[in-house]
C-alpha positions as CSV (number, residue, x, y, z in Angstrom):
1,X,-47.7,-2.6,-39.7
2,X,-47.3,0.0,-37.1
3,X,-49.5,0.3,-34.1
4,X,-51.3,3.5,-35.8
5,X,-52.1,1.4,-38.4
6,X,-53.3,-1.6,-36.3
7,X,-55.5,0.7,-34.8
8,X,-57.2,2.2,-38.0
9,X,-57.5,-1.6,-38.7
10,X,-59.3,-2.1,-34.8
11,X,-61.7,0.9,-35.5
12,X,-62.9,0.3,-38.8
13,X,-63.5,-4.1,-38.0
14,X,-64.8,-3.4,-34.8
15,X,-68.6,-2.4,-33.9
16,X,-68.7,0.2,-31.1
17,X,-69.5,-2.4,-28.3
18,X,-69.4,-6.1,-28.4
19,X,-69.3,-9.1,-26.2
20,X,-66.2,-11.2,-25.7
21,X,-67.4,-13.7,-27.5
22,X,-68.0,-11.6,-31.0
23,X,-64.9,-10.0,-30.4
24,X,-62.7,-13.4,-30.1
25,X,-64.8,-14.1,-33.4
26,X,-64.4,-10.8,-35.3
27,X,-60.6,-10.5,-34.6
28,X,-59.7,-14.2,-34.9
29,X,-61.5,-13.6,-38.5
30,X,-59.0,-11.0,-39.3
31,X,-56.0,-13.1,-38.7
32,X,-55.5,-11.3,-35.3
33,X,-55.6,-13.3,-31.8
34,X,-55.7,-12.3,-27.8
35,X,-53.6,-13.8,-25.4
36,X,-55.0,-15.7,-23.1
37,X,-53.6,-16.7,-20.1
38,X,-52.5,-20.4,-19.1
39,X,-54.0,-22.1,-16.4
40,X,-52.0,-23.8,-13.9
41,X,-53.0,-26.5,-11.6
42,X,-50.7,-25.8,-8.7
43,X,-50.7,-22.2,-9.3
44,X,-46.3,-22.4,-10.7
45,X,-45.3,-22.0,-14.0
46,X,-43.5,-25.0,-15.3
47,X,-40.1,-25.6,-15.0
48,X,-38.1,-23.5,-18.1
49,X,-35.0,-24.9,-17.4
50,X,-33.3,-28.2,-17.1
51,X,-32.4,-29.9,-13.5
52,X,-28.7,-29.7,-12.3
53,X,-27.0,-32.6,-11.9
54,X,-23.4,-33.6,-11.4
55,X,-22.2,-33.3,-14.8
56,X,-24.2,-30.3,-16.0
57,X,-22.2,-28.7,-12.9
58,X,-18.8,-30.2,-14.0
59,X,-19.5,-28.9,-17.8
60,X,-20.2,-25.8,-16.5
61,X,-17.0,-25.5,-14.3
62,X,-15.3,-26.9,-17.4
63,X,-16.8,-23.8,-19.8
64,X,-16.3,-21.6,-16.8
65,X,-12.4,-22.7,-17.4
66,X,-12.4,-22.1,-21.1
67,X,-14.0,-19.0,-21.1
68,X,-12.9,-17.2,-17.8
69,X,-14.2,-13.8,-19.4
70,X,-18.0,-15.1,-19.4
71,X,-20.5,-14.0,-17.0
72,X,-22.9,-16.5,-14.9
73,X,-25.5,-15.0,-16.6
74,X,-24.0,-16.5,-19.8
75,X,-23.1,-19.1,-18.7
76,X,-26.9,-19.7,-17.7
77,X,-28.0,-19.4,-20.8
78,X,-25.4,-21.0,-22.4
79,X,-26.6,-24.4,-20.6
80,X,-30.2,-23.4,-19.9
81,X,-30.5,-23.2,-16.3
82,X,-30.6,-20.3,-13.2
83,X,-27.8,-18.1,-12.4
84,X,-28.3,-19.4,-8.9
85,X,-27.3,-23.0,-10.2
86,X,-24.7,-21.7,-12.2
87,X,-23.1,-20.0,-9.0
88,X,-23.4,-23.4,-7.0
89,X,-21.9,-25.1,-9.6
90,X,-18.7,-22.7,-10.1
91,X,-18.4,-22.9,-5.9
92,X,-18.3,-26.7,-6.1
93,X,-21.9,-27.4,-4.1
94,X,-22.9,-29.8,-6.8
């Protein structure tokens, strides 16, 4: 469905003016949601990615060895963690 489309769709469901309470109702009714934003007690997002420790730094060296082509940033992803860490980890701070 392209966003032209989607639109059509918008105009002909939608009354000219509704509260945000009819609209949750009349869009969730046509299979269509709105984001809506997570709240946060201490105002951070949760940790994404797992905590460095000794041996996630030593299979990191050892994958950095392997594959001496890769970049930190793949190697970040690769194991799920920040290119900072990644960095420590090849330097030999962990």
């Amino acid at each position: 469905m392209t966003d032209e489309d989607k639109l059509s769709l918008l105009n002909e469901i939608l009354p000219p003016v509704l509260n945000p309470q009819q609209l949750v109702a009349t869009l969730e009714a046509h299979g269509l949601a709105i984001y809506r934003k997570k709240k946060m007690r201490n105002r951070r997002r949760p940790n994404s990615s797992q905590p460095m420790s000794p041996t996630l730094a030593e299979m990191i060296r050892e994958a950095y060895d392997l594959n001496p082509t890769a970049t930190q940033s793949e190697l970040a992803s690769w194991f799920n963690v920040n290119i900072g860490r990644v960095a420590e980890a090849l330097r030999g701070r962990h």
